[in-house]
Steps between C-alpha positions, in 0.01 A plus 500: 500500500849517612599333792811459743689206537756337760753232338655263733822327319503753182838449400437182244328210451129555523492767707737678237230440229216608722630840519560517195115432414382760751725791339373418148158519663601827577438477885711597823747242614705468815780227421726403705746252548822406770714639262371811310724516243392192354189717416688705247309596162167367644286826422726512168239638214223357700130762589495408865676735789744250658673541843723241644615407841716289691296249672605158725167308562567369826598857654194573670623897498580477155135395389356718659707780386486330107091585574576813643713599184228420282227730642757805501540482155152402357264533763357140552584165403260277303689224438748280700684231344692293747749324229786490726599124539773216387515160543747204537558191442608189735395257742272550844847366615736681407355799428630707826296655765671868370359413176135435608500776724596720228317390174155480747604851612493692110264273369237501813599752760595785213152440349339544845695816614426649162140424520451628811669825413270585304200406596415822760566699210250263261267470804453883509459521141237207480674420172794309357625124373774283648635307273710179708750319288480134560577215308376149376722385777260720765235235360707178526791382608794589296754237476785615663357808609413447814616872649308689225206259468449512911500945451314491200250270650505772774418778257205282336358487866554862630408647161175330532400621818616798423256500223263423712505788726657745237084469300394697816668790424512503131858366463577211192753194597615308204737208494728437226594127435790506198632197379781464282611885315821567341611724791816488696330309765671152363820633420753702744216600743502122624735294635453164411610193743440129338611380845507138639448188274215412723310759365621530158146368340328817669794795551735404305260462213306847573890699478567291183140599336520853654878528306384385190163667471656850562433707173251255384190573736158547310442816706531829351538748773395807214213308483457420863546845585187599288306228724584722791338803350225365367380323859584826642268709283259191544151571665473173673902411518589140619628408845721249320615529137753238398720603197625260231370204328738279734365723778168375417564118457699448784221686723237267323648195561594564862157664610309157345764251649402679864148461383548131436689434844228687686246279372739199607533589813121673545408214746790487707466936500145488606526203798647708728238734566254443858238202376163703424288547784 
């Protein structure tokens, strides 16, 4: 079965190697990236028909125009991956109000606009997979993250009630949760702030690991990519799927330490409900 697809952030990194899977699948692709050029050689010796497009996320025209391009030239879309998204590093304090705004705005608001561009157009067809690029830092707090934790958190909670209601009408919502891959993503495509000495233990320590880890993450995104496909050709695909053994621990350990404090606090939760009549 060959299906269409709709890349978000094709240009490298993991959205680079995610196109790259789909065309040596041999299905459709839309790609599309700010700058197109930096999609040159993509469909290179690769089965798939490949069109690409230049796409801003947060241009509510442009998404819907991105969707728009992708029905005119294969007929439907069956696949949209909202990749799109960076991330930087530095403290709640100084981390401007410019910067927030605009790392919450690609990683959260470009995710929504996408989404709901095509949803009509999924709706209609009472078929199709969304497939939301989040992050381990969507599940916890990232240390000194706190502008793409706070959208990614956003994405974890829209995607899933967008799950919710998508089911009624035949529509799949996946979330992605990557940890560490040897992608761009801790290299030039983040700018990294060790800031104050007050904070040094927390910030200044996450830009110092982020530095030295870049090139050494366990993450392969060849091999990530091929998690993609395989949840979307899936008959029961996950709402969440993290990616990476680091992915994995880090999610463990964080989901049983909020077990542990809820039962802590379990009393103190439950007294404030109305005394039993």
């Amino acid at each position: 079965m060959t299906r269409t697809w709709l890349v978000t952030g094709s240009s490298r990194g993991f959205g680079r190697a995610l196109c790259e899977a789909i065309l040596d699948a041999g299905d459709n692709l839309l790609a599309t990236a700010r700058d197109p050029d930096q999609l040159a050689g993509l469909g290179q010796g690769r089965p798939g028909n490949l069109i690409t497009a230049r796409l801003d996320v947060t241009a509510e025209a442009k998404t819907a125009a991105a969707v728009a391009t992708g029905i005119a030239a294969f007929g439907q879309i069956d696949v949209l991956v909202n990749n799109a998204g960076y991330g930087d590093v530095g403290s709640v304090e100084d981390t401007s109000i410019e910067s927030f705004r605009a790392q919450i705005d690609t990683n959260l608001f470009g995710t929504i606009l996408m989404t709901k561009a095509v949803i009509p157009h999924m709706r209609a067809r009472r078929s199709g997979h969304i497939i939301q690029f989040s992050s381990v830092g969507g599940r916890l707090g990232a240390p000194g993250r706190a502008a793409y934790s706070a959208a990614k958190w956003g994405v974890e909670g829209f995607s899933e009630v967008l799950a919710q209601e998508m089911k009624l009408v035949g529509v799949r919502v996946t979330i992605v949760e990557p940890g560490g891959f040897r992608t761009d993503f801790a290299g030039s495509s983040t700018r990294l702030d060790t800031g104050r000495a007050e904070y040094d233990a927390v910030v200044g320590n996450a830009a110092r690991m982020q530095a030295a880890y870049h090139g050494k993450q366990p993450g392969d995104p060849r091999r990530g990519a091929q998690a993609i496909l395989a949840v979307v050709a899936a008959d029961a695909p996950p709402v969440r799927l993290p990616l990476g053994s680091d992915a994995l621990a880090a999610i463990e350990r964080s989901d049983r330490a909020r077990l542990d404090e809820l039962e802590r606090w379990r009393p103190l939760s439950a007294s404030t409900d109305f005394p039993p009549e």
